[in-house]
C-alpha positions as CSV (number, residue, x, y, z in Angstrom):
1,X,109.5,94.2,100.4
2,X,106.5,95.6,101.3
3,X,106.7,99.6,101.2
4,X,104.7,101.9,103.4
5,X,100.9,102.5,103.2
6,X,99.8,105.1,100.4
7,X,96.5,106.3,98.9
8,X,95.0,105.1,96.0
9,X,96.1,107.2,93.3
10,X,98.9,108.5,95.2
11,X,101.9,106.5,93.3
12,X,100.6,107.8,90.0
13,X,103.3,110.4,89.7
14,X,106.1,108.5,90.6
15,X,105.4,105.0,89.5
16,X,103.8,106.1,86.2
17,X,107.5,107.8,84.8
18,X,109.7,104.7,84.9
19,X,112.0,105.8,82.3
20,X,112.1,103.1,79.3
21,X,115.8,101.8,80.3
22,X,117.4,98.1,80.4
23,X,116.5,97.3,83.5
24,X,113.1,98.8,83.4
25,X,112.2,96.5,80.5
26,X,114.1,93.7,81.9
27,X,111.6,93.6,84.8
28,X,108.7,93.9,82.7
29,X,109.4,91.4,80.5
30,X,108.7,89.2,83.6
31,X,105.4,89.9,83.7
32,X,105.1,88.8,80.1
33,X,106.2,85.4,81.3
34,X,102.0,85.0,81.2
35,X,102.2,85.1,77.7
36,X,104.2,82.2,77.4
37,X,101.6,79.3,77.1
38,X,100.0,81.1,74.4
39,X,103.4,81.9,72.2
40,X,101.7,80.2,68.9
41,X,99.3,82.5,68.9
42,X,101.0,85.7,69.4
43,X,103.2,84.2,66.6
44,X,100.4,84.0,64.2
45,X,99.3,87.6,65.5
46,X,103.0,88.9,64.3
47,X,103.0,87.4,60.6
48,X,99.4,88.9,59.9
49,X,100.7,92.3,61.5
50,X,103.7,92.3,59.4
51,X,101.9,91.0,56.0
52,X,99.0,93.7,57.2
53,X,101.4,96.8,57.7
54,X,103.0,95.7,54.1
55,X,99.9,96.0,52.2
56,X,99.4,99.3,53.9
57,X,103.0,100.5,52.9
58,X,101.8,99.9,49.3
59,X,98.8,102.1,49.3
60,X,101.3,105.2,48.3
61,X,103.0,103.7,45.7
62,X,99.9,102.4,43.8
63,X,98.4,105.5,43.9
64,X,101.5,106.8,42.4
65,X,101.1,103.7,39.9
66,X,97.8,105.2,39.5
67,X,99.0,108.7,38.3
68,X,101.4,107.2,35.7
69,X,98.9,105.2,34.3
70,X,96.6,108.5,33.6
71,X,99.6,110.3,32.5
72,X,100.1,107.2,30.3
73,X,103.7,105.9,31.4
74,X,102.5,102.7,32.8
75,X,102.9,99.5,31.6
76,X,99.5,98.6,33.4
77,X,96.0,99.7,32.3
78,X,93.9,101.6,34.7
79,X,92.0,98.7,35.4
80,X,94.7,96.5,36.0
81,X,96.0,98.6,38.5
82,X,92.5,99.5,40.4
83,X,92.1,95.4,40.3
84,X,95.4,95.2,42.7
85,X,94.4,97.9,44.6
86,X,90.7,96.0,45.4
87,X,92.6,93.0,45.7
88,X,95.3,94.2,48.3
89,X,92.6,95.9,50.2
90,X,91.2,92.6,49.9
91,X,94.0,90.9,51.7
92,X,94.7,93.8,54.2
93,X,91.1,93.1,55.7
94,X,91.9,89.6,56.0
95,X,95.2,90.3,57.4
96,X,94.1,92.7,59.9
97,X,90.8,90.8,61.3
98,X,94.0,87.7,62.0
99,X,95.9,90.2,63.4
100,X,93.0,91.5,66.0
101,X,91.8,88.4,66.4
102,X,95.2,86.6,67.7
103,X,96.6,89.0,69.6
104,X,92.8,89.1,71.2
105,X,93.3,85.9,72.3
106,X,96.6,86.1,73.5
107,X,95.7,89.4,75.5
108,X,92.4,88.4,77.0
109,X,93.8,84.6,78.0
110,X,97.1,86.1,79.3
111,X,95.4,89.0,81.2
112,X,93.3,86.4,83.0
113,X,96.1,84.8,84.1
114,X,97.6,87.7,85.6
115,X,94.4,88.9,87.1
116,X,94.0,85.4,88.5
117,X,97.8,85.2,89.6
118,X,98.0,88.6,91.3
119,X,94.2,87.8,93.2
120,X,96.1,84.5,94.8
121,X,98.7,86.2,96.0
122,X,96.8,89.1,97.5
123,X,94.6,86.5,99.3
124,X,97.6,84.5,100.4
125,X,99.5,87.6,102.0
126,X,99.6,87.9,105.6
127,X,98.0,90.3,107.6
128,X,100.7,93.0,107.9
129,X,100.5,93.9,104.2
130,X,96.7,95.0,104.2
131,X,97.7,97.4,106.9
132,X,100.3,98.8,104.7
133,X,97.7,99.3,101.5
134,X,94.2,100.5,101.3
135,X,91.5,98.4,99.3
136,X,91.3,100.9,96.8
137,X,94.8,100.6,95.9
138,X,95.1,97.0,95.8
139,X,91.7,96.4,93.4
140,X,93.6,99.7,91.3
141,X,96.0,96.6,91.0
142,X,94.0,94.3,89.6
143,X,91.9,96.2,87.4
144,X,93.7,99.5,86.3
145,X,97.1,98.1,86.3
146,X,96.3,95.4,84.2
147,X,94.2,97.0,82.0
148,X,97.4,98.8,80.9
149,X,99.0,95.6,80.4
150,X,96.4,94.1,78.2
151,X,96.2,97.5,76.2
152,X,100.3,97.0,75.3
153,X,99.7,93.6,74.4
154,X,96.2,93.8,72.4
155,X,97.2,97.4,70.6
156,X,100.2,99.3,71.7
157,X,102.6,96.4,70.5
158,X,100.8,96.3,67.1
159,X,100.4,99.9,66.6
160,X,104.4,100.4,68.0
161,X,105.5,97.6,65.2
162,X,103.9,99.2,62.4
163,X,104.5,102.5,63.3
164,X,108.2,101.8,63.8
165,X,108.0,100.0,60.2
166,X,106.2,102.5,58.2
167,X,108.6,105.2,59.3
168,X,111.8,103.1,58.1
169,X,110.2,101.7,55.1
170,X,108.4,104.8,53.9
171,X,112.1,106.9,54.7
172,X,113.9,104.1,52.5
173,X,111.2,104.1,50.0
174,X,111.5,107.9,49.6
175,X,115.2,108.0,49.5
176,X,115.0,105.6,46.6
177,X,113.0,107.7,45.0
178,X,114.4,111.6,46.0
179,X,117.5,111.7,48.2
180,X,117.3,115.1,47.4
181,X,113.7,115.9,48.4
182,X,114.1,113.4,51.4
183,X,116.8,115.3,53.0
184,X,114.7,118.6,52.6
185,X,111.7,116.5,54.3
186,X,114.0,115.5,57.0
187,X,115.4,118.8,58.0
188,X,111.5,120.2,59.0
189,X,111.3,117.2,61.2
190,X,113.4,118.2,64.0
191,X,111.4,121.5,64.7
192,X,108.3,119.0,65.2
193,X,110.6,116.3,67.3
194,X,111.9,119.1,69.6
195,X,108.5,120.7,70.1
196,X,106.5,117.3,70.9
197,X,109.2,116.7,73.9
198,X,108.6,120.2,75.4
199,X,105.3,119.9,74.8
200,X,104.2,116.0,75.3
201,X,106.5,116.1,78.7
202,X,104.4,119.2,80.4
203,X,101.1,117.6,78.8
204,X,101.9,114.0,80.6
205,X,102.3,115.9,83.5
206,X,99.6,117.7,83.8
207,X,97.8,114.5,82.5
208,X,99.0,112.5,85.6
209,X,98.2,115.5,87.9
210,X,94.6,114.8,86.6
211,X,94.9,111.4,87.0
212,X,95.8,112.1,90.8
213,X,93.4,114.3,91.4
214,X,90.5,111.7,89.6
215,X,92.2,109.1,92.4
216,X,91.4,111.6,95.2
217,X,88.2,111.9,94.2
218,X,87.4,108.1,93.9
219,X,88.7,107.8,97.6
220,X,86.2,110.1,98.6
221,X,83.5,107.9,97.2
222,X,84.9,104.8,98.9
223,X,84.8,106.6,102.0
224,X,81.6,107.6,102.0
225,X,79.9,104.7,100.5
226,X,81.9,102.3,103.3
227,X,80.6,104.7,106.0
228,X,77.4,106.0,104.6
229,X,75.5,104.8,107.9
230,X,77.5,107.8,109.7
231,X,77.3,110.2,107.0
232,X,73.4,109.8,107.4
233,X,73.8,109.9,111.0
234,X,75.6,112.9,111.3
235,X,73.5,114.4,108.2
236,X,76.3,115.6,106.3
237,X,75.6,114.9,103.2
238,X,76.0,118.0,101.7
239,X,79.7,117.9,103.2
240,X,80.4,115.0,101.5
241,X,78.4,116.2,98.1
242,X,80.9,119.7,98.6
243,X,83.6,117.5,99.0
244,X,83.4,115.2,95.9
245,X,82.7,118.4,94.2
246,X,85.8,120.2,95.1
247,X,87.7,117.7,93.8
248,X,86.3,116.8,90.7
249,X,86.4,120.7,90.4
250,X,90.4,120.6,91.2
251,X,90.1,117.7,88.4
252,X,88.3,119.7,86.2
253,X,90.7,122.6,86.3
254,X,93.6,120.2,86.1
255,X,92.6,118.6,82.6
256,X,91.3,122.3,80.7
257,X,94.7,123.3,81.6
258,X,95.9,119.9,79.6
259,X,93.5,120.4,77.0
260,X,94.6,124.2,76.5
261,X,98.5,122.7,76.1
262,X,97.4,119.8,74.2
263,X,95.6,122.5,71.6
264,X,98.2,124.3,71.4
265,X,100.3,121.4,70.4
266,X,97.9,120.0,67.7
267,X,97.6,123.1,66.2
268,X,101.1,124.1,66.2
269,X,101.6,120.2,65.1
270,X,99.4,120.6,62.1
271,X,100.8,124.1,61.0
272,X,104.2,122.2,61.2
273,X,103.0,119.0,59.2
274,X,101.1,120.9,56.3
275,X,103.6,123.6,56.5
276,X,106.1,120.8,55.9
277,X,104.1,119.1,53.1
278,X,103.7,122.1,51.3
279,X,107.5,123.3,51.5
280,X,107.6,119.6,49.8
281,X,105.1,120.6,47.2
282,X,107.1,123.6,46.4
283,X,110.3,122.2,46.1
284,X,109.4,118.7,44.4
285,X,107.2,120.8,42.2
286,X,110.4,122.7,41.2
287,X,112.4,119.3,40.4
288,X,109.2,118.2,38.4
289,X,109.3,121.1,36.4
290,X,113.3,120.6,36.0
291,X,112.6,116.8,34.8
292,X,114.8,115.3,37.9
293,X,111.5,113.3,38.9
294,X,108.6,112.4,37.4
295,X,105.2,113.5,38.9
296,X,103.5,110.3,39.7
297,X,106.6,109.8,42.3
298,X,105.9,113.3,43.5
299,X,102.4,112.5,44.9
300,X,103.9,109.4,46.0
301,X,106.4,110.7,47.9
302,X,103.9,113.2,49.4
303,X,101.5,110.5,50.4
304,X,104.7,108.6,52.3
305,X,105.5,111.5,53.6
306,X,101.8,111.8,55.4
307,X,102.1,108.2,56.6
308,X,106.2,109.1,58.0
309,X,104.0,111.5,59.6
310,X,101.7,110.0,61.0
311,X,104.3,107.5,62.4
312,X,106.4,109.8,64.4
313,X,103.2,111.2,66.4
314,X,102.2,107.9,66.8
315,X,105.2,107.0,68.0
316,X,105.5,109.5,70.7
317,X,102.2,108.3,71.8
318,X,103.2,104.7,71.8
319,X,105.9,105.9,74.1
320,X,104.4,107.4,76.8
321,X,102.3,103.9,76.6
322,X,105.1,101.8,77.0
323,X,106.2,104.0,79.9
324,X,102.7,103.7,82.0
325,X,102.9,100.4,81.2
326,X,106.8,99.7,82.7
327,X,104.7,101.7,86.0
328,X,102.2,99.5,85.7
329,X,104.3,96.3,85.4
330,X,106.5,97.5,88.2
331,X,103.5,97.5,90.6
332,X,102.3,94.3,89.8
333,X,105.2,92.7,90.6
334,X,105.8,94.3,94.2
335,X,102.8,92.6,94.7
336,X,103.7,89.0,93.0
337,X,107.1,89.3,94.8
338,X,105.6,89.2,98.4
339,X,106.1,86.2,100.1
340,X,102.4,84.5,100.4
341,X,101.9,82.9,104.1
342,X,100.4,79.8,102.2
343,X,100.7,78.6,98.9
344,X,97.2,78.1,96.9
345,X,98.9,75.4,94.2
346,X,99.9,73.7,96.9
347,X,97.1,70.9,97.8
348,X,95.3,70.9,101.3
349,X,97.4,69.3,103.6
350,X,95.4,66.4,105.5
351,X,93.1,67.6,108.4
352,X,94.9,66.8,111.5
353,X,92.6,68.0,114.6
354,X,94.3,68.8,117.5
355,X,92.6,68.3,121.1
356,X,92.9,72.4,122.3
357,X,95.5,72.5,124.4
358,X,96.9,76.2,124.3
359,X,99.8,77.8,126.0
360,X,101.7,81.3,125.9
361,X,104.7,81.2,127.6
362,X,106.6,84.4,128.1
363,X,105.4,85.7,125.4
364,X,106.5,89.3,124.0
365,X,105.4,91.3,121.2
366,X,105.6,94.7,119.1
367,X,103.5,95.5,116.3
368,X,105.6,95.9,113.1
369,X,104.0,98.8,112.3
370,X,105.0,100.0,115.5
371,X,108.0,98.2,117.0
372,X,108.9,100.5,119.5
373,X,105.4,99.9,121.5
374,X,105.8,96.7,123.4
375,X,102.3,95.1,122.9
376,X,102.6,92.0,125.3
377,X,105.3,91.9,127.9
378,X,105.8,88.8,129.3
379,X,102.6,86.9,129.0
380,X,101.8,83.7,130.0
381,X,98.5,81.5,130.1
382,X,97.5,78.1,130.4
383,X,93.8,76.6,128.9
384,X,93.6,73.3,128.9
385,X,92.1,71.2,126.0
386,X,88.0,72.2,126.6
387,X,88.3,74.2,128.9
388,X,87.2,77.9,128.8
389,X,88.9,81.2,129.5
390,X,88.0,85.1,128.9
391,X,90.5,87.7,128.8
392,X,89.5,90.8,130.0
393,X,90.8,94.4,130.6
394,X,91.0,97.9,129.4
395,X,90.8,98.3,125.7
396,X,94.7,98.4,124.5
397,X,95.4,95.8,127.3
398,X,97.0,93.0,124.4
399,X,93.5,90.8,124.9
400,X,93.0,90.7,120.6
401,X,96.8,90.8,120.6
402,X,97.0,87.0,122.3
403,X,93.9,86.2,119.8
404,X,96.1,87.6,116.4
405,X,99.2,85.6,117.5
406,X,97.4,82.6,118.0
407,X,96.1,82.5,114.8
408,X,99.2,83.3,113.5
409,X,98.2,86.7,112.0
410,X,101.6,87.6,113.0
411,X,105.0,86.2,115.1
412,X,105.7,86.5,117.9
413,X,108.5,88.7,119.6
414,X,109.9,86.2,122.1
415,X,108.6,83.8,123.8
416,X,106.3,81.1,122.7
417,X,102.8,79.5,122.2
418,X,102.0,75.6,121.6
419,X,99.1,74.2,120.9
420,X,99.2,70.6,122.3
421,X,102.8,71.1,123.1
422,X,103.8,71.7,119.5
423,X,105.0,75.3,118.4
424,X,102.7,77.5,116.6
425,X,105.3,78.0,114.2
426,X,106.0,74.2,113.0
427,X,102.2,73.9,112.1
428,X,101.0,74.5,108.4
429,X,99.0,77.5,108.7
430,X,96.2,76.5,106.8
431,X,96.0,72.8,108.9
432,X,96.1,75.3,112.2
433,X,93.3,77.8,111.4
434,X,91.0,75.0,110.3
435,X,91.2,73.8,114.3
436,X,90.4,77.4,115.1
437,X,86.7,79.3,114.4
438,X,86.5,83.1,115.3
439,X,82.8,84.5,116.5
440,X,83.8,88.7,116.0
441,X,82.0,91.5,117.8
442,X,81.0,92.9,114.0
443,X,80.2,89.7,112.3
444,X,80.9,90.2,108.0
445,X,79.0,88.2,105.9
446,X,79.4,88.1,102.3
447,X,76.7,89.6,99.8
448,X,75.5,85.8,98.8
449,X,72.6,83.8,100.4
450,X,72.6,83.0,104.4
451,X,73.2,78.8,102.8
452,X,76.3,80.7,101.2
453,X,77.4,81.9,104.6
454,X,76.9,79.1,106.7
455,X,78.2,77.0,104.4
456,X,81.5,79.1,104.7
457,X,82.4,77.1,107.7
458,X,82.9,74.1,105.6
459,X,82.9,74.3,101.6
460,X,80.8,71.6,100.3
461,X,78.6,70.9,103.5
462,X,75.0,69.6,102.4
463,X,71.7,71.6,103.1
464,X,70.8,69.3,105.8
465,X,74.5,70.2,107.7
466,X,73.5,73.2,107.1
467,X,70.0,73.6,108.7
468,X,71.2,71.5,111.3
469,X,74.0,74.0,112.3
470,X,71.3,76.8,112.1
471,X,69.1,75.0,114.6
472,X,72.2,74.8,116.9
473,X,72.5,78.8,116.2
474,X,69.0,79.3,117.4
475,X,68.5,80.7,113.7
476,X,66.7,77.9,112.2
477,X,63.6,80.0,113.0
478,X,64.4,83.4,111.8
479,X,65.7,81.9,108.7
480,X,62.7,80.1,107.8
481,X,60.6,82.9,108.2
482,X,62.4,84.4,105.4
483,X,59.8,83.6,102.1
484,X,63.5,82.4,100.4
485,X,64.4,80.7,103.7
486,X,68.5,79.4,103.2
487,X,68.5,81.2,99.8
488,X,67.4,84.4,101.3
489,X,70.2,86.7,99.8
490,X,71.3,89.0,102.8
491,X,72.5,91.4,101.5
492,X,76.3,93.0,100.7
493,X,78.0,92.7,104.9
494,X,74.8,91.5,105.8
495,X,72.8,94.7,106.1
496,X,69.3,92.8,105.2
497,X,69.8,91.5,108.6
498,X,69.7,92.7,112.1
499,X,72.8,92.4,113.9
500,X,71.6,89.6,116.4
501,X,71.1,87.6,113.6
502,X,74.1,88.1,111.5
503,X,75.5,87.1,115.2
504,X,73.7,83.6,114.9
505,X,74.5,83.0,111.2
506,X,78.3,83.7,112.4
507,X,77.7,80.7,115.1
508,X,76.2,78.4,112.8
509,X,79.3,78.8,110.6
510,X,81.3,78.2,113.1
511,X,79.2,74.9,114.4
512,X,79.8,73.5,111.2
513,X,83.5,73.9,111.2
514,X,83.3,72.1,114.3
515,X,86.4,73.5,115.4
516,X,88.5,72.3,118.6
517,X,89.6,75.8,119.5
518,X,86.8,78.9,119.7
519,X,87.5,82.5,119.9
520,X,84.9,84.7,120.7
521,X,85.8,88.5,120.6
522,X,82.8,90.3,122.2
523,X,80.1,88.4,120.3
524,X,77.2,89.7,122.1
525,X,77.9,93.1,123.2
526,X,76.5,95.4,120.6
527,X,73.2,93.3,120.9
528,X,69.8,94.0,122.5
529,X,68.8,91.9,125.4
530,X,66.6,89.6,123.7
531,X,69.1,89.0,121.0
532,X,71.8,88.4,123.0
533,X,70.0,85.6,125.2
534,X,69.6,83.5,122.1
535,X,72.8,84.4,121.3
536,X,74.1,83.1,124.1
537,X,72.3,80.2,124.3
538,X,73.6,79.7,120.8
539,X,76.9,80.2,122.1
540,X,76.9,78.0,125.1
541,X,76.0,75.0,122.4
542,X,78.9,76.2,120.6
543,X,81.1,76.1,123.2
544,X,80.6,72.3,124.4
545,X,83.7,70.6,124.7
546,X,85.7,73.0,123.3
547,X,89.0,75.6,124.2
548,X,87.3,78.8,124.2
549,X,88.6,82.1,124.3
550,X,86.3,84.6,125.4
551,X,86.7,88.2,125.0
552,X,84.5,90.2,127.0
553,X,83.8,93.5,128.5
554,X,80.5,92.6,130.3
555,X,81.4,90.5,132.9
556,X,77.8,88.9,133.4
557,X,78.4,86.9,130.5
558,X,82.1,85.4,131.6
559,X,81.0,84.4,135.2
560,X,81.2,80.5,134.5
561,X,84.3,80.5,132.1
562,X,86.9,78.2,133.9
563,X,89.3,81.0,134.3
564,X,89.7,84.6,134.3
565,X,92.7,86.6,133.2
566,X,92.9,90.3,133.9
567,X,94.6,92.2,131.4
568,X,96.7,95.1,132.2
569,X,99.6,97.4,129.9
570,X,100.2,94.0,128.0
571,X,100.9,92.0,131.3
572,X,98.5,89.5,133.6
573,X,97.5,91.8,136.6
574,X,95.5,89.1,138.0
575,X,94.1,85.5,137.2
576,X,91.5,83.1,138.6
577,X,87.8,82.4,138.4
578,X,84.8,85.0,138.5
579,X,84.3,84.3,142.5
580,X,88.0,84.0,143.2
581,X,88.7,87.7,141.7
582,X,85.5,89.5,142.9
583,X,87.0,88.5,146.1
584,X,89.8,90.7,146.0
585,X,88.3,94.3,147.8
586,X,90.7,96.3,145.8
587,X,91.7,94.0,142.5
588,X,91.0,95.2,139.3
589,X,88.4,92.7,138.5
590,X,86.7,93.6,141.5
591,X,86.7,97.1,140.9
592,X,85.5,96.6,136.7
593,X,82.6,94.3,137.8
594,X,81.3,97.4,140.4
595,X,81.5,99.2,138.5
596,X,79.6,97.3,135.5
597,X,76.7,96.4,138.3
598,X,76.6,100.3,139.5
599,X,76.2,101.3,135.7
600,X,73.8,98.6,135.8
601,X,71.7,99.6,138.8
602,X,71.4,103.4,137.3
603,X,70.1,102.2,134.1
């Protein structure tokens, strides 16, 4: 169900004009399925919004009241009726701080939910779908998107209600008390319907051509702020200050243009209204003077007339709401709809560790992002439980390929790998990667404390697990030089430390995992030499007893690995260990390790 990748901001034209149809509102009332546990509540909301839009309905009619007392032919003194008057305005107060109040509580509790629903899933998806969406887009989902929910439910509903039921029961109030003068209301109102289509449709346009434009802009920020190391690097940032100014410029052209429509409208819309109000004036005042109504019901009638009014441009408004939010709903549940490669209600199955025992046999494989580019064609390796291996090869050979399918990042073409002589695909997922720990080339740490990190490997591990699993690292040291020590905060991806030792506080999560299989993807060769021999050493404690997988391009580190496989256009060129391959005058390992040494010797 996932559909292609698309910039953030870039499905606001589309996706923002579902049209407010049966099926459109079918499928958002799905997403309101969140509102469900707190049904008594929205309940309550409803009676204090329809007792709070009926005192507001009788504002105009007791200042008619009003008028026939002063004219004196009431029934009520002038007091009597200002003392209902204090006392509905009394009770609309009341009403409307119960009416903000539940519908707060439903919005805010509901919205939650949905925020915390669509987060699980997003976590749960498998890997495919984040190459499909940007992270811009998908946190768009969770705030943005949202947000517009949680507007519908915590105003728009509200204001669409009594909107919807001062128009009918001011139009039935005011044909009770003119039919005459009500029909001659009615006939201005199609002039102002007709215009606020025109108008409003080019307006939203132009509004959503903003919006788009704000979106472009935003991605330029995310960019730059993700790569700001280059931008420095390269100096450019004036570039990328011209940049975010052209666009916010394009923006800035976009919504004058709006503005210019949108005065237009208002104005014209105002002209209409009081232009309207006053043909009322004139022709009520004519059957005043001809004794077919009295004047307090005049004034009345005008002051419904204002609130009818008022309704109808709200209305529009509420519209064009309801239609960002069908958009809005729409998106959130492409994203609940995708299948999650593990289900977070489900509880943690048992550990089960396995003893390491990998093999790919045959195995063939295509990206599905690019399924007519045979990735791995035909591979097939044996590591036995503990022992080591390192795949090496040109970059593009399939060596991070056989890493992804083993953790089960994607499936496989053909073919097929076991681990202990059961099939990838009849293990839980989650029970698999806990037997598996990953050491990367560029090591991401989260913005917490370095305890925080570490203790990544395994939730809940004590201090002293902990600083123990350090030691191992060979970062016991540089952690305790810190003045904070564990709780040293490092920073968000690290950047407070150096990169050899982010490396080590990647190992010492992965020493307290204590997984049986190991995967390291090029963990020290971005690292100075100094760095990289504690590294190693770190890495050589890590690797004690365990399967290893070791991708490397510097060959001095893979010399005592068990076995060597030679990667080559997604196939095993060659196989064997470090001696066995150098051997070969002409092999490709031969050649690549040469090669490395001659670099080497010119350094």
């Amino acid at each position: 169900m996932a559909k292609r990748g698309r910039n953030f901001g870039e499905d606001a034209n589309e996706e923002d004009k579902k049209k407010v149809n049966r099926e459109s509102l079918q499928k958002a009332l799905r997403v309101f399925r969140f509102v469900r546990p707190y049904r008594a509540q929205f309940a309550m909301g409803f009676i204090f919004l329809v007792l709070s839009t009926l005192t507001t309905l009788s504002f105009p009619a007791l200042i008619g009241q009003v008028t026939s007392v002063i004219q004196g032919k009431s029934a009520f003194t002038l007091g009597q009726v200002i003392l209902i008057f204090g006392a509905i305005l009394v009770l609309q107060a009341i009403f409307s701080f119960f009416r903000i109040y539940f519908f707060a509580q439903v919005s805010e509790r509901s919205m939650a939910d949905v925020r915390r629903e669509v987060y699980s899933k997003i976590v749960t998806l498998p890997i495919p779908f984040f190459e499909k969406r940007r992270v811009g887009e998908l946190t768009s989902r969770i705030s943005a998107d949202v947000s517009q929910l949680q507007d519908v439910l915590s105003i728009t509903l509200a204001e669409l209600f009594r909107q919807v039921a001062t128009l009918v029961g001011g139009t039935l109030f005011i044909l009770y008390v003119s039919w005459k003068l009500t029909l001659f209301m009615l006939a201005t109102f199609p002039v102002i319907i007709v215009a606020a289509m025109i108008f409003g449709r080019y307006i939203r346009k132009l509004s959503k051509e903003a919006q788009d434009q704000l979106a472009a802009a935003s991605v330029i920020v995310e960019e730059t702020l993700q790569s700001i190391n280059i931008v420095k690097a390269f100096t450019n940032e004036r570039i990328e200050i011209g940049r975010y100014g052209a666009a916010l410029q394009k923006m800035v052209g976009t919504a004058l243009r709006t503005a210019r429509f949108r005065g237009v409208f208002v104005s014209f819309v105002i002209f209409a209204m009081f232009g309207g109000i006053m043909g009322i004036v004139w022709y009520g005042g004519s059957l005043v003077q001809s004794g077919e109504i009295p004047f307090a019901d005049l004034l009345t009638f005008i002051f419904y007339t204002a609130f009818i009014g008022g309704s109808v441009a709200g209305i529009g408004d509420m519209y064009a709401q309801v239609q960002r939010t069908l958009g809005a709903s729409d998106r959130i549940l492409e994203i609940l709809e995708e299948e999650s490669e593990v289900d977070p209600r489900e509880e943690l199955p048992l550990f089960v560790p396995v003893h390491g025992h990998v093999q790919f046999k045959d195995v063939r494989f295509s990206y599905p992002s690019r399924t007519d580019v045979a990735v791995l064609k035909g591979i097939s390796i044996d590591v036995a439980a503990g022992r080591k291996i390192a795949l090496v090869g040109q970059s593009g050979a399939g060596k991070s390929t056989i890493v992804q399918l083993l953790m089960r990042y994607y499936q496989v073409g053909s073919g097929q790998i076991t681990v202990d002589g059961r099939d990838l695909s009849n293990f839980n997922i989650t029970e698999l990667r806990r037997n598996i720990a990953v050491v990367p080339q560029e090591v991401m740490l989260f913005g917490g404390t370095i305890l925080e990190n570490i203790q990544y490997g395994k939730p809940g591990a004590t201090e002293a697990e902990v600083r123990e699993a350090a030691r191992k690292a060979n970062a016991l040291d540089f952690i305790e030089s810190f003045p904070e020590g564990l709780q040293t905060v490092v920073g968000e991806r690290g950047v407070k430390l150096s990169g050899g030792q982010r490396q080590r506080i990647a190992i010492a999560r992965a020493i307290l995992k204590n997984p049986a299989i190991l995967i390291l993807d090029e963990a020290t060769s971005s690292l100075d030499a100094e760095s990289e021999r504690l590294v190693q050493e770190a890495l050589d404690e890590l690797m004690q007893n365990r399967t290893t997988i070791i991708i490397a391009h510097r060959l001095a580190t893979i010399r005592k690995v068990d076995r060597i496989y030679v990667m080559r256009e997604g196939q095993v060129a060659e196989q064997g260990t470090h001696d066995e391959l150098a051997a070969y005058e002409d092999g490709i390992y031969a050649n690549l390790v040469k090669l490395q040494f001659e670099v080497l010797d010119n350094d």
